[in-house]
C-alpha positions in Angstrom: 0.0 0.0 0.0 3.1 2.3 1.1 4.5 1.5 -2.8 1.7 2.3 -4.9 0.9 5.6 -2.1 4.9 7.0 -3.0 4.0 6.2 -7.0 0.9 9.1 -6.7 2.4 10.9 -3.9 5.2 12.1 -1.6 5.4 10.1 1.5 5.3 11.6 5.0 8.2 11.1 7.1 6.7 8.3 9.4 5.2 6.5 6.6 9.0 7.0 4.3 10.1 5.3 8.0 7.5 2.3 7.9 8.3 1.5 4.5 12.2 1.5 5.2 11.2 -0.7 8.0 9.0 -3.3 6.6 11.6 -3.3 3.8 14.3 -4.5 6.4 12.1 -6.7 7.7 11.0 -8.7 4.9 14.6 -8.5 3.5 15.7 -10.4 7.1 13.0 -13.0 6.7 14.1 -14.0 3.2 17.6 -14.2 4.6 16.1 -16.5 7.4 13.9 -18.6 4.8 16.9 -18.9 2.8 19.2 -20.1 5.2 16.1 -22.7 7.1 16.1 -24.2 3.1 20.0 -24.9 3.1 19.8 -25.8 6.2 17.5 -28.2 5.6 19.1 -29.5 2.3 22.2 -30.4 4.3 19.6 -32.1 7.1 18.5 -34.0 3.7 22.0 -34.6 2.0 23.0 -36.4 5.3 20.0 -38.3 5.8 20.0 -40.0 2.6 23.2 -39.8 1.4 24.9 -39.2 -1.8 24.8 -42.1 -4.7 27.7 -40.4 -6.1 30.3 -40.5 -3.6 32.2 -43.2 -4.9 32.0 -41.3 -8.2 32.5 -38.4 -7.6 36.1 -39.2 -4.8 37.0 -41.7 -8.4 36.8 -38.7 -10.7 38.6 -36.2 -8.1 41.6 -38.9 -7.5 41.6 -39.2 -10.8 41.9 -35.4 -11.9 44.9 -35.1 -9.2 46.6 -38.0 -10.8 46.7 -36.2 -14.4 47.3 -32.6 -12.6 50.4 -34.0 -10.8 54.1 -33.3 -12.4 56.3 -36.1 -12.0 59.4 -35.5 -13.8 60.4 -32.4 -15.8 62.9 -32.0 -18.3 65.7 -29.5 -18.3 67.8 -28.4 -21.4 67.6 -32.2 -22.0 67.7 -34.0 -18.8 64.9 -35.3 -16.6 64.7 -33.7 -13.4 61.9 -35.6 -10.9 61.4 -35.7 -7.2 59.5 -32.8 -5.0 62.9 -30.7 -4.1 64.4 -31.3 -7.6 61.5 -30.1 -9.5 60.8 -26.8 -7.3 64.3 -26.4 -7.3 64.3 -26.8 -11.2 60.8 -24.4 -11.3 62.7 -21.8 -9.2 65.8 -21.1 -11.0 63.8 -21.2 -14.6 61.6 -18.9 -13.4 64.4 -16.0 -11.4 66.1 -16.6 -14.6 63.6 -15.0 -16.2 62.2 -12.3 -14.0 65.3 -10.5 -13.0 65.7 -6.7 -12.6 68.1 -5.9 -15.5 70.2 -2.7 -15.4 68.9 -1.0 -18.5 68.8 2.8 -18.4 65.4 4.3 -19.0 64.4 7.6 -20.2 
C-alpha cells in the first residue's frame, strides 16, 4: 500500500520510516527462509546420502593424478622428485624475472 501511495504521492516522514522498515524486515525474513532451506538441504544430504560418492572421490583422485608433475625435463635432462622439481621451477623462473640494469628515459 506504502508502494503504490509513494508512485501518486510524496510520502510523510513516518510513513518513508515504515516503508524502510517493513523493507528490512521482509529482507531479514528472506535471509532466514533462505538459510532454514540450506539448512534443511544439508539435514536432507546427510539423511540420505549421496549415490555419487564413490564417483565423484573416483573422478577427483583421478583429476589429481593427471594434474600432478612427475618428472620435468631440463635443457635435456629429466629432473623428478618434490625438491628437484621446485628447485628446477625456481631457477627457470628467477632466470627469467630478473631486474636488469637498463637505463630508461
Amino acid at each position: 500500500m506504502l508502494d503504490s501511495k509513494a508512485d501518486g504521492t510524496t510520502l510523510i516522514e513516518e510513513e518513508e520510516e515504515e516503508l524502510h522498515d517493513l523493507s528490512v524486515n521482509m529482507h531479514s525474513l528472506v535471509r532466514a527462509q533462505n538459510s532454514i532451506n540450506w539448512q534443511m538441504s544439508r539435514m536432507n544430504w546427510l539423511k540420505e546420502g549421496d549415490a555419487n560418492s564413490k564417483l565423484f572421490h573416483g573422478y577427483m583422485s583421478s583429476m589429481r593424478r593427471h594434474n600432478a608433475i612427475n618428472v620435468v625435463s631440463v635443457d635435456g635432462v629429466s629432473v623428478d622428485g618434490v625438491q628437484n622439481i621446485r628447485a628446477a621451477v625456481y631457477q627457470h623462473f628467477s632466470s627469467h624475472f630478473k631486474s636488469g640494469r637498463e637505463e630508461r628515459p
